[in-house]
N, C-alpha and C positions, 0 to 999 in steps of 0.2 A: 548498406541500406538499412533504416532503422524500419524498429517495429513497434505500432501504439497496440497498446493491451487497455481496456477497460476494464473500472473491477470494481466490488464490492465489497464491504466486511462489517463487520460487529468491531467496533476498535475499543479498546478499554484501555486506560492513561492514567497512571499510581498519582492516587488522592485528586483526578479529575472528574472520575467516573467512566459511565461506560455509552458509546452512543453507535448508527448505524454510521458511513462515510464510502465515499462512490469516487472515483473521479477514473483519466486517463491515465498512464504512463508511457513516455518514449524511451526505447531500449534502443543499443548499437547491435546490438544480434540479437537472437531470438532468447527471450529469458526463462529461465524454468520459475517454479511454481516461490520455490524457499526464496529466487533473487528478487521476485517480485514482493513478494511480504514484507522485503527487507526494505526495498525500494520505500513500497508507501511506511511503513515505520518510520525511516528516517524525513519521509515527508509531514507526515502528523509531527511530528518531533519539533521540525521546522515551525510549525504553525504554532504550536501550543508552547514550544519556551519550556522546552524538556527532553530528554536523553531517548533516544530508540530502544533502549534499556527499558524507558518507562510504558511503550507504547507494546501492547499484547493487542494481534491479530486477531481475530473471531470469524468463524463462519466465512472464511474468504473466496471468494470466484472470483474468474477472469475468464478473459475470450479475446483471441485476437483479432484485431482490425482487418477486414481485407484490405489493398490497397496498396 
C-alpha cells in the first residue's frame, strides 16, 4: 500500500536561484525524511533541466497523509 506525504521547502538550484516549492509525493512504503528530499530533488531537477546534484533542500517539512 502506498503513502502520499505532502511537503514543503526553501529549494535553491546552481545558477537558478533560490525559491519556496510545496507539492505531494507517493512512496511504496513508508519514507524516512533523507528519501523524501531526495525524492523532490530529483523532482525539481525534472522540471528545471538540471542534475539533483544541482538542487539544495531548505527548510524542509512533511506530514503524512492519513488515508
Amino acid at each position: 500500500m502506498a503513502t502520499t506525504y505532502t511537503w514543503s521547502a526553501n529549494v535553491s538550484i546552481a545558477g537558478q536561484g533560490r525559491y519556496g516549492a510545496g507539492g505531494a509525493h507517493r512512496a511504496k512504503l513508508p519514507a524516512t525524511e533523507v528519501e523524501l528530499k531526495a525524492a523532490v530533488a530529483r523532482d525539481i531537477a525534472k522540471r528545471h533541466e538540471c542534475t539533483a546534484e544541482d538542487v539544495l533542500v531548505l527548510d524542509f517539512t512533511y506530514s503524512e497523509v492519513p488515508g
